[in-house]
C-alpha positions in Angstrom: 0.0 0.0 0.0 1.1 3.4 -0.7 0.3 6.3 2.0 0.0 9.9 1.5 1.6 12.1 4.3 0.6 15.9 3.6 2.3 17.7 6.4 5.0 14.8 6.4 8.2 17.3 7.1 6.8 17.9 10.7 6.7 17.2 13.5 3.7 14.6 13.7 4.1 13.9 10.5 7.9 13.1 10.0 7.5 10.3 13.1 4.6 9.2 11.4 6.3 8.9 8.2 8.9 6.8 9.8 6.4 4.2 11.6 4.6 3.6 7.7 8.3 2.9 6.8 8.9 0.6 9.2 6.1 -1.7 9.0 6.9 -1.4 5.1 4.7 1.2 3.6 5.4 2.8 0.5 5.3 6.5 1.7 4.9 10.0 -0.6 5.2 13.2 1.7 3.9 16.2 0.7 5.1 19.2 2.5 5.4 23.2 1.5 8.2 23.6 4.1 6.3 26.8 5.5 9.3 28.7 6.7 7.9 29.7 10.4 8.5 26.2 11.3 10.7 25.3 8.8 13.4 28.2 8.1 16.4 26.4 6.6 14.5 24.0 4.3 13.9 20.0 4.1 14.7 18.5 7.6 17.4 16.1 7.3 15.7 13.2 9.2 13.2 12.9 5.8 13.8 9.7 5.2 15.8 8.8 1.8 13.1 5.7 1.2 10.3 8.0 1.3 9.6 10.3 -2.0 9.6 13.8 -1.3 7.2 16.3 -3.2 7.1 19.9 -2.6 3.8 21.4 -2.7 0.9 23.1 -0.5 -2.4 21.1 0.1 -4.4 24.4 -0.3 -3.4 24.3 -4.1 -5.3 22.5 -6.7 -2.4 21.2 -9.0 -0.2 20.4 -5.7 -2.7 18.5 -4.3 -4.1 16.8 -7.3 -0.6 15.1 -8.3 0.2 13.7 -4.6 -3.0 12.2 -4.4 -2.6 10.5 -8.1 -1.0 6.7 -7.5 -1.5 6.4 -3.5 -4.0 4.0 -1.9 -4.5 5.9 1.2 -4.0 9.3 3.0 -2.9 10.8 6.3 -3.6 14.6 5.8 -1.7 15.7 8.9 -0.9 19.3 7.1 -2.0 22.4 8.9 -1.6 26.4 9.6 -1.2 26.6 13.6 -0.1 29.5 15.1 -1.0 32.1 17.7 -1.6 35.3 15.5 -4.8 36.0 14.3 -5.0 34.6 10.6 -8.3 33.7 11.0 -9.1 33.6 7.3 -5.7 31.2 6.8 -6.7 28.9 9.5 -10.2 27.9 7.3 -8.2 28.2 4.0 -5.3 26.0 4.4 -7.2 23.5 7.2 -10.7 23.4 6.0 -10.6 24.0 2.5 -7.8 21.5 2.0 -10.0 19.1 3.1 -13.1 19.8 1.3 -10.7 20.3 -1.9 -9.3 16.7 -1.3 -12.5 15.0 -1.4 -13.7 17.1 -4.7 -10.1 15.9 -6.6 -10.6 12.3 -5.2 -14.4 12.3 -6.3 -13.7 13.5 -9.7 -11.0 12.1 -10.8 -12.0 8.4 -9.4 -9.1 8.0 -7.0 -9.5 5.1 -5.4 -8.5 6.2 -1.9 -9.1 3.2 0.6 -9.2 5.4 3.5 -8.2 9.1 5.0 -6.6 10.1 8.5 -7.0 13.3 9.5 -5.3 15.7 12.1 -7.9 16.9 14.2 -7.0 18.5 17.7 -8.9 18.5 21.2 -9.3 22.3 20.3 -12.3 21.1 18.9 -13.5 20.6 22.6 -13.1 24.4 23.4 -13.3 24.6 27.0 -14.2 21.1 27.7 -16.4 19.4 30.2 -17.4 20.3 33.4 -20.0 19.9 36.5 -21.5 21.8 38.6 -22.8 20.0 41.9 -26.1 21.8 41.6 -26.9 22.5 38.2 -24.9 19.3 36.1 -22.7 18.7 33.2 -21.7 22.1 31.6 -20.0 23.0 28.5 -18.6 26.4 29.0 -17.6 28.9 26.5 -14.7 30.8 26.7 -13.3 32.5 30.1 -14.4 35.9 29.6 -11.2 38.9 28.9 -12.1 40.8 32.2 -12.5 37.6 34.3 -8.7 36.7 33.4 -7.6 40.2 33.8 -8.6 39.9 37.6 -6.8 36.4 37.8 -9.6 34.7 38.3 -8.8 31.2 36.7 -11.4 28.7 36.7 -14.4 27.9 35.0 -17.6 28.9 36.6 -21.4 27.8 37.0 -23.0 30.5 35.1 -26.3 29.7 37.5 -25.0 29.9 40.7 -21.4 31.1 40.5 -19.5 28.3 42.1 -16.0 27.3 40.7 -16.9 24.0 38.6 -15.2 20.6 38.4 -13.4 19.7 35.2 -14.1 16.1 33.9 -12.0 13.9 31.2 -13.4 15.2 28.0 -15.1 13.1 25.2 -15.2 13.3 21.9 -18.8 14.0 22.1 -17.7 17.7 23.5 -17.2 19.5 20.7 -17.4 23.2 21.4 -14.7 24.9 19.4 -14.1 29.0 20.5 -11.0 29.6 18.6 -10.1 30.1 14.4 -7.9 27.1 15.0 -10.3 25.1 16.8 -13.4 25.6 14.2 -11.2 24.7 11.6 -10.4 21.6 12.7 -14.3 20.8 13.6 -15.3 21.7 10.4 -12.6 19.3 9.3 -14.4 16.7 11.2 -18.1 17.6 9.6 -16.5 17.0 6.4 -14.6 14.1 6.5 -17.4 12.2 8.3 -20.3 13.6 5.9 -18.4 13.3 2.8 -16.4 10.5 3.8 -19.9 8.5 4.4 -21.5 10.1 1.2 -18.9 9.0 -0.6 -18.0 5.3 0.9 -14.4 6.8 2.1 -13.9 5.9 5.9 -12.4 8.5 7.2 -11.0 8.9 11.0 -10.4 12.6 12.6 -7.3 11.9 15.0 -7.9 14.8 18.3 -4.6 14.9 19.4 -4.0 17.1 23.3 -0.5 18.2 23.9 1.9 16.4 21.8 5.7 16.4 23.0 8.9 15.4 21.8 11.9 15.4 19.5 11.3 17.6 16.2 9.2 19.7 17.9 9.9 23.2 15.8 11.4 25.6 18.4 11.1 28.3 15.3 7.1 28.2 15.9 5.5 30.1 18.9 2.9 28.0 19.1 4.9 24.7 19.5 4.3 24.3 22.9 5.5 24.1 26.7 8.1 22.2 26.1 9.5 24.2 23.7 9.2 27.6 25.7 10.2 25.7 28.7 13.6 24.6 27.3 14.3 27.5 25.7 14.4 29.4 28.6 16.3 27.4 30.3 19.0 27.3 27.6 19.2 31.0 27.6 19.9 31.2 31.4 15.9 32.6 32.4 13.2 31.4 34.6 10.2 29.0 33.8 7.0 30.9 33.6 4.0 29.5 34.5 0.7 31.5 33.2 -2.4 32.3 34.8 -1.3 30.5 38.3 0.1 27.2 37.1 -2.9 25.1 38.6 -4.3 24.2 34.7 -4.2 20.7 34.4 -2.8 19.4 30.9 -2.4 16.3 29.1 0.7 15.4 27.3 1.0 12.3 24.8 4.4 11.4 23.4 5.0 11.9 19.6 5.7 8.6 19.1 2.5 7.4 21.1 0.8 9.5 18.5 2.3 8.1 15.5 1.1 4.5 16.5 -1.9 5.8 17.1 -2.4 7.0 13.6 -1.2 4.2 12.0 -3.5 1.9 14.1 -6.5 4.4 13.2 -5.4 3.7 9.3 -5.3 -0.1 9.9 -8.5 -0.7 12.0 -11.9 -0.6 10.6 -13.2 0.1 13.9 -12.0 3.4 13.8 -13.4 3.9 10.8 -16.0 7.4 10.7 -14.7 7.9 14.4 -13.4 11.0 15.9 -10.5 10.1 18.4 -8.9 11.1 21.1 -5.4 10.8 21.6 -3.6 11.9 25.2 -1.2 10.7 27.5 -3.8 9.3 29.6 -1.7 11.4 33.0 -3.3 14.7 33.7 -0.8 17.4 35.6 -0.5 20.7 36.6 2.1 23.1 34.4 3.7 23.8 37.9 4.2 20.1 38.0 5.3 20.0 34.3 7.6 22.9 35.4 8.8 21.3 38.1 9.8 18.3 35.9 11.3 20.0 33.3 13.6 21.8 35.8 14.6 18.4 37.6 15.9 16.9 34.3 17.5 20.1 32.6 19.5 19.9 36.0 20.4 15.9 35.4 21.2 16.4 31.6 23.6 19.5 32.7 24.9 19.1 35.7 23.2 22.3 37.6 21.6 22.8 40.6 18.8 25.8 40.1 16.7 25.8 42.8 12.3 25.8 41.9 12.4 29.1 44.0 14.2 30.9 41.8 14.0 28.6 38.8 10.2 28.8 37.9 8.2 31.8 38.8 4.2 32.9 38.3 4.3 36.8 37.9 0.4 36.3 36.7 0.4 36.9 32.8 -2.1 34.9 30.9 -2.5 34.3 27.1 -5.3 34.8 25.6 -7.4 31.7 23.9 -5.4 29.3 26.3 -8.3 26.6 27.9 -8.3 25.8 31.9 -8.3 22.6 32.0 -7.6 20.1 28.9 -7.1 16.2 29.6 -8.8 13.3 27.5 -10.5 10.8 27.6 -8.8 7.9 25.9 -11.3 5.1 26.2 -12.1 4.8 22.3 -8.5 4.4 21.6 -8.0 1.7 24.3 -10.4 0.1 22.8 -8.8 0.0 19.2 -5.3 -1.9 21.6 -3.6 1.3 21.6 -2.8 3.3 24.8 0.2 5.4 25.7 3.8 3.7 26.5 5.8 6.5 27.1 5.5 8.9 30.7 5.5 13.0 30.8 9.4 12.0 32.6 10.5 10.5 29.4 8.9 13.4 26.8 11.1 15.7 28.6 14.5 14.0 28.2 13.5 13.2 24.7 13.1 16.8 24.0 16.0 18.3 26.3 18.1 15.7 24.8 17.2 16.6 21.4 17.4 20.5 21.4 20.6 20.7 22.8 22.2 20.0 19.9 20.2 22.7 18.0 21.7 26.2 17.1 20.4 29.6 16.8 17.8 28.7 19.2 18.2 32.0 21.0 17.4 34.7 18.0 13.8 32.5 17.7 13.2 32.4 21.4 13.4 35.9 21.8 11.4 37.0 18.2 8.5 34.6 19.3 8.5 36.3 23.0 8.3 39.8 21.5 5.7 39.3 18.9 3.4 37.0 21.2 3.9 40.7 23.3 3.3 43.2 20.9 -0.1 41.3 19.6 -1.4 40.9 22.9 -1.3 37.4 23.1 0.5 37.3 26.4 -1.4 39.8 29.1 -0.7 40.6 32.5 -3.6 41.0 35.2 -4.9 44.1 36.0 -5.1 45.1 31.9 -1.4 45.5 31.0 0.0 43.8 28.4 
């Protein structure tokens, strides 16, 4: 069988790529080497066995010719960031997909099945209950809530700070560009994919961690932002006041899980979560990430001087995100590898990067000056 990887030069992708390859796929990426996560060109861990084409999925003629002569898809390609290109997140996430199907359709490809990168974004602010008043499905933390540090989600009956549950993937509540593109992602690939007699599977991944995580891209994630810091001699900075609970899944975890999603007709039309299965604090994550950066380099900072909470938020960031994972177990997958072993992966990996520095400090600024990152009490 011959697989499709749009998005195959990342950082999902890329592991991906290399699981297909070892349980002997024929694989074609497809990648347009967008230079915000990408600045110096084709990664060198592409695999020489794989076929490389350059191309962007939100072009007809680019996407017509990778799809030509492959038996199956994982479209894993996406525009993430934290500015505010709305319009980009629909055109290059949603219309990709709706373009994919219409190329497919009329050109009779016969496509045994797609995978596609969803995200728990879809979820918005997840699920909650209130003692009194049930399960509730908040929207978004309102601006002048956050800007008197008040964190956590509450009843909007009776006030009362509610309790966050594992979320499902029948919580779908999207509140961000980001997030509603990768619902409408979902609507299509399960209407279409149905109409059409093309299973489909919509792959909601939480936190994802480890090596070939960009540094170059803001939004890449704690782990990035964490290490960084460290490397440049600052403090860890936990936002809002480091109590939100997070879920972080391994990429490697992730790539068996898509593979297994493409193998399994049970997971066929289903939209799945994929999480570490371990919900913790940032503080705690901080608190990790401190205790092996001081193992891998033989320093002693101390977690009073080494992480701090000066009570800045960013804006669009959830409470409380951690997944259910129940479908999946139920497919035989489940996470193998601990939050402890992300974090040497990725400390172990970035060191050996350069110009890490000019990239930490352009992202910091320009996640500033948009007034992504705010400080309670209004300033930015």
């Amino acid at each position: 069988m011959k697989v499709l990887v749009t998005g195959g030069a990342g950082f999902i992708g890329s592991h991906t790529v290399d699981l297909l390859l070892e349980k002997g796929y024929e694989v074609r990426i497809m990648d347009n080497l967008q230079k915000r996560v990408h600045p110096r060109g084709k990664p060198s861990y592409i695999p020489k066995e794989a076929e490389f084409m350059m191309g962007d999925v939100s072009i007809k003629d680019h996407l017509d010719k990778a799809l030509k002569g492959v038996d199956a898809v994982f479209h894993l390609a996406a525009y993430q960031d934290y500015m505010p290109d709305f319009s980009k997140f629909i055109n290059v996430n949603t219309q990709s997909t709706a373009l994919m199907f219409e190329l497919i359709l009329k050109n009779k490809y016969p496509i045994k099945k797609i995978v596609f990168a969803s995200s728990q974004s879809v979820s918005g602010e997840g699920k909650y209950e209130c003692k009194e008043h049930g399960f509730i499905y908040p929207g978004p933390r309102p601006l002048e809530q956050l800007k008197k540090a008040q964190w956590e989600i509450k009843c909007p009956e009776c006030g009362q700070d509610l309790k966050p549950l594992l979320i499902d993937e029948e919580t779908s509540n999207p509140h961000t560009a980001y997030g509603i593109s990768k619902y409408a992602i979902e609507l299509l690939a399960f209407n279409l994919g149905k109409r059409y007699g093309i299973p489909t599977a919509a792959m909601r991944y939480t936190y994802v961690q480890g090596p070939r995580n960009s540094f170059y891209n803001a939004y890449s994630g704690i782990c990035r932002i964490f290490a960084l810091r460290l490397m440049n001699g600052l403090p860890l900075v936990a936002f809002e006041d480091g109590m939100q609970l997070r879920d972080y899944v391994n990429v490697k975890d992730v790539a068996r899980a898509n593979v297994m999603a493409l193998e399994k007709d049970e997971a066929n039309f289903q939209a799945l979560n994929v999480g570490g299965g371990r919900a913790i604090t940032v503080l705690d994550f901080a608190k990790i990430m401190l205790e092996k950066f001081n193992q891998q380099n033989n320093t002693n900072i101390d977690e009073s001087k080494g992480i701090l909470v000066p009570g800045e938020f960013r804006l669009g960031d959830t409470r409380h995100t951690f997944s259910d994972i129940s479908r999946m177990k139920k497919l035989g997958w489940e996470p193998e590898i601990p939050v402890e072993k992300n974090v040497e992966q990725y400390l172990e990996w970035i060191k050996d990067q350069t110009e890490t520095e000019e990239y930490f400090k352009e992202a910091e600024k320009i996640m500033k000056q948009s007034n992504i990152i705010i400080k309670t009490g209004g300033a930015s």
